[in-house]
N, C-alpha and C positions, 0 to 999 in steps of 0.2 A: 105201451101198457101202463108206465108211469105215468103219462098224462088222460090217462084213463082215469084212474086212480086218484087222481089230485082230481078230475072234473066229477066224481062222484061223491067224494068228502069235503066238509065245509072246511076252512083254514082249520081254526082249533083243533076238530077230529085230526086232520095230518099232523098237527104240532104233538098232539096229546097219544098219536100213536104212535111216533117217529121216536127213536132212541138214541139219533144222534144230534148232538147239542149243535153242530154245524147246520143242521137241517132246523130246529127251531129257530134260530138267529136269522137266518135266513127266509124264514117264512114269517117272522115278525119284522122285519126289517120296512117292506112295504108297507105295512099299515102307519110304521113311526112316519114316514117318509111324507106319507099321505095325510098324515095329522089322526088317522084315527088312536092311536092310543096317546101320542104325543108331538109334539115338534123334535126335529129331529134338524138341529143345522149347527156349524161352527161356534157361535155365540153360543147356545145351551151345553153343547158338549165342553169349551175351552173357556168362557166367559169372558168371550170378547176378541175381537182382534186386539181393542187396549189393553189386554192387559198378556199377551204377548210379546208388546215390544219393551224394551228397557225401559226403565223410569228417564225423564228429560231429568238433567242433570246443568245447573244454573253455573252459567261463569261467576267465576272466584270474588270477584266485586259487584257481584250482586245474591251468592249467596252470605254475605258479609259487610252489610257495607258500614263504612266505619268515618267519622263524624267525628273533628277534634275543634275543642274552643278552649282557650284561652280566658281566663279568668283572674287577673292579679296574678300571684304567685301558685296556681294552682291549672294545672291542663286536663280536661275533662276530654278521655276518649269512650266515644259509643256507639258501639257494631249495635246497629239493626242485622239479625239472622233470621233468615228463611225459615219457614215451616220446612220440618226435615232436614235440618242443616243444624252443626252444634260446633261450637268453640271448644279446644284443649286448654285449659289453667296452664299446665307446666309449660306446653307449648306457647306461650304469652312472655314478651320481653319489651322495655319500653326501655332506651339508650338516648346518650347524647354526649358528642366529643365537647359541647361547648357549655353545657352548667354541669353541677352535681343534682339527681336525681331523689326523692327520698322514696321510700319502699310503696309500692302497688297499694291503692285500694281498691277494694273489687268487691261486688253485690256478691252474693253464695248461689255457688253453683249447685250441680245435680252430682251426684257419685252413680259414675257408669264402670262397669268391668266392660274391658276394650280387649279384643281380642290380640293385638298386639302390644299394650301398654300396661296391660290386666286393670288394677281399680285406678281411675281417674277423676278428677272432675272437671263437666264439662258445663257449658252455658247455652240455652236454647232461648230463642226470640232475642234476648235482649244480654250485652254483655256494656257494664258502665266501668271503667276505671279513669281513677284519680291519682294523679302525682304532683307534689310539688316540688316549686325547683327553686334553688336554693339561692341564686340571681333574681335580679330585675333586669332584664335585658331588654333591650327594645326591640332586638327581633333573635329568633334561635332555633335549628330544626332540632326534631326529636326523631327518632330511629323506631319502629315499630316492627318489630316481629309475630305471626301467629300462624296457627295449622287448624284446620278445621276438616269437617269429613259431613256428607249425606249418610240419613239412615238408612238408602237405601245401597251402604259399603262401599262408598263412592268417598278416598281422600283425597284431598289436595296440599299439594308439596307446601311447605312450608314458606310462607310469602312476606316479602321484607318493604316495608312502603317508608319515605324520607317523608316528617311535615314540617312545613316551612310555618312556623305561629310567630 
């Protein structure tokens, strides 16, 4: 009798006289499927299988990569940073067992509130610092410390590199 019923009312008529919301979804479901009212696939519903999976997350020395020269009395270090990738200030430490060091200069950063550091600042694209050292040495490493994180909440441990200038 129901397929009576359905062979004598156009879709609509059954949707528009049917009172349960089951039974419309249902009976518009074909038409999405079929393209009559719309597309109807994974991509329009989710946007995308891309953007389902995790963002790619770049290793440590590339999303940072850090670039030191020597100049007279003066050591020029500078992180090229990733798009979505940022450097931590406090996080930043430059040592050496073999000169004395004189204090950090650094380009100005951005001030972020960090969810675990609260207000920060950090450095996007480009991080430049300069130290000078208080010898002429002819040759001398320098100790580099720094931590950096994706904006997509992705950090990396805190990472220690020796340079040999």
């Amino acid at each position: 009798m129901i397929g009576l019923i359905i062979a004598g009312l156009k879709l609509h008529q059954l949707v528009r006289y049917s009172t349960s919301k089951f039974v419309r979804v249902f009976c518009f479901l074909p038409l999405l499927l079929v393209g009559q009212v719309g597309p109807l696939n994974a991509e329009a519903l989710f946007g995308g299988v891309d953007s389902l999976a995790p963002p790619e997350i770049l290793p440590v020395d590339e999303a940072f990569r850090l670039t030191a020269r020597r100049q007279g009395g003066q050591v020029r270090l500078v992180w090229q940073i990733a798009p979505g990738y940022y450097l931590y200030r406090h996080r930043l430490k430059v040592f050496s067992e073999q000169i004395e060091l004189s204090e950090l200069t650094l380009n100005p950063g951005i001030e972020k509130t960090d969810e675990y550091f609260g207000k920060v600042e950090v450095y996007y694209q480009l991080l430049e610092v300069s130290v000078f050292v208080a010898k002429q040495l002819q040759a001398f490493t320098l100790g580099v410390e720094y931590q950096g994180c994706a904006d997509a909440g992705i950090c990396y441990p805190p990472q220690q590199k020796i340079l040999s200038l």
